[in-house]
C-alpha positions in Angstrom: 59.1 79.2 109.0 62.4 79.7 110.8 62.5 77.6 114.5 65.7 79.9 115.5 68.4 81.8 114.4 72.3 82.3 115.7 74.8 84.0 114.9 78.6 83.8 116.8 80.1 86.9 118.6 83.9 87.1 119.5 83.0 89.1 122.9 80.0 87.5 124.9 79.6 89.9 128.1 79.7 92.8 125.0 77.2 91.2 122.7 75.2 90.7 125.3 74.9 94.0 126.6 74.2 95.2 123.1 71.5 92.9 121.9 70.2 93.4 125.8 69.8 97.1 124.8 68.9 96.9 120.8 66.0 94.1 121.3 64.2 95.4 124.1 63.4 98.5 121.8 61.3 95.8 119.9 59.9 94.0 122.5 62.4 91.2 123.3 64.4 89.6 125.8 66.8 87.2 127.1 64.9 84.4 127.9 67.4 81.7 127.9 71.5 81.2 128.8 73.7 78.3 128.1 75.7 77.2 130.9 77.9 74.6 130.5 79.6 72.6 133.7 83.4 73.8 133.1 82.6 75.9 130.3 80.6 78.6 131.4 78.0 80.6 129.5 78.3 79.6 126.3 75.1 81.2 124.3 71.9 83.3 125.4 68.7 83.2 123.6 66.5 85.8 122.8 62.7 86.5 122.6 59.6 88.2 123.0 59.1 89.2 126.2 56.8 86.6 128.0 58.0 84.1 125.8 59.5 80.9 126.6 60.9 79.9 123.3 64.5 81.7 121.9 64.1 82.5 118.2 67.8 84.5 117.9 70.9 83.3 119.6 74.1 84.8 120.5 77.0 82.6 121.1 80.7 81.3 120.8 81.5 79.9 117.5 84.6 77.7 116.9 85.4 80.9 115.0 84.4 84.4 113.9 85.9 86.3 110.8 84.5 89.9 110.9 85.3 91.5 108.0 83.8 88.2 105.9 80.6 89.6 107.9 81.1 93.5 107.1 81.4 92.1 103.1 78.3 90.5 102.8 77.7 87.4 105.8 75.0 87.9 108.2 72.0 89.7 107.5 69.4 89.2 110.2 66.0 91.1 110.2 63.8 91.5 113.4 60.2 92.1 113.3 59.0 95.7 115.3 55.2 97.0 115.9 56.1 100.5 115.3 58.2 102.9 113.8 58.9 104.2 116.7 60.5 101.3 118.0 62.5 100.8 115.1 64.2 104.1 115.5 64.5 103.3 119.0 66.4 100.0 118.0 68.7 102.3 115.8 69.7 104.5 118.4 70.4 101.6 120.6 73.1 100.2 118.6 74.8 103.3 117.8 74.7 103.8 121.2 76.0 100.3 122.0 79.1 100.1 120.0 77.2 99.3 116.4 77.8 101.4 113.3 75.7 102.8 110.9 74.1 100.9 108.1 71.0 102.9 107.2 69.2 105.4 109.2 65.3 104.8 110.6 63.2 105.9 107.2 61.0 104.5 104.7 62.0 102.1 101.7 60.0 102.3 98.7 62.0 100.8 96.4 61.3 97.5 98.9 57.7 98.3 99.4 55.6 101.5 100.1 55.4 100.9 103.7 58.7 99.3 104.3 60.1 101.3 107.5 63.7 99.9 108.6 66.5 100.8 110.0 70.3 98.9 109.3 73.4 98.4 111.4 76.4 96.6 112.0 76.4 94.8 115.6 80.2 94.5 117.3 81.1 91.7 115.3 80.1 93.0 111.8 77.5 91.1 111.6 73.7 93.0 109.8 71.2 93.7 111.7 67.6 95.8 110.8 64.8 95.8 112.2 61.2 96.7 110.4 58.1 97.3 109.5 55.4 96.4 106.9 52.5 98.3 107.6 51.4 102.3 107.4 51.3 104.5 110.7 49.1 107.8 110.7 
């Protein structure tokens, strides 16, 4: 249902190298980058790999309020194949300058197969990433 999704970062080169790092534990990419003539990069679009069409972008808003992020803004929740990858995504953004908003595990109050994992990106904004289906 959703054609694309973006969200503004205060630090570009930063976000970048995070979301570089935390998506490609999922399968994705960037696949696309704004360049402007006498701007500059201005936005880069994310996703699958061998894709050709962005579905999350990252960019420079006309202005970015943090903490109303941290208190309930943002909430964006990418797709993964396998567990696996999910705790792989989590690492990632700890890794990457992202803070804790859940640890990899299960969610049965959501569902009984509901596998996710929660974190803050740079900017405060939510990020997950999960799973609907069981794994042996």
């Amino acid at each position: 249902m959703i054609d694309h999704l973006s969200v503004g970062v205060s630090d570009l080169v930063r976000a970048k190298r995070f979301y570089d790092d935390v998506l490609a534990t999922i399968g994705c990419t960037c696949i696309f980058t704004v360049d402007i003539p006498g701007q500059g990069v201005v936005a880069h679009g994310y996703g699958e790999i061998g894709s050709d069409h962005p579905r999350f972008w990252i960019g420079l808003p006309e202005r970015i309020d943090a903490s109303a992020n941290a208190k309930g803004g943002t909430h964006i929740c990418f797709e993964a194949k396998r567990r696996a990858d999910i705790d792989a995504f989590y690492a990632a953004a700890m890794k990457d300058g992202g803070k804790d908003n859940g640890k990899p595990g299960l969610r049965p109050h959501y569902h009984a197969n509901y596998y996710g994992a929660f974190a803050f990106d740079p900017d405060g904004n939510k990020i997950e990433a999960c799973s609907h289906h069981p794994e042996p």
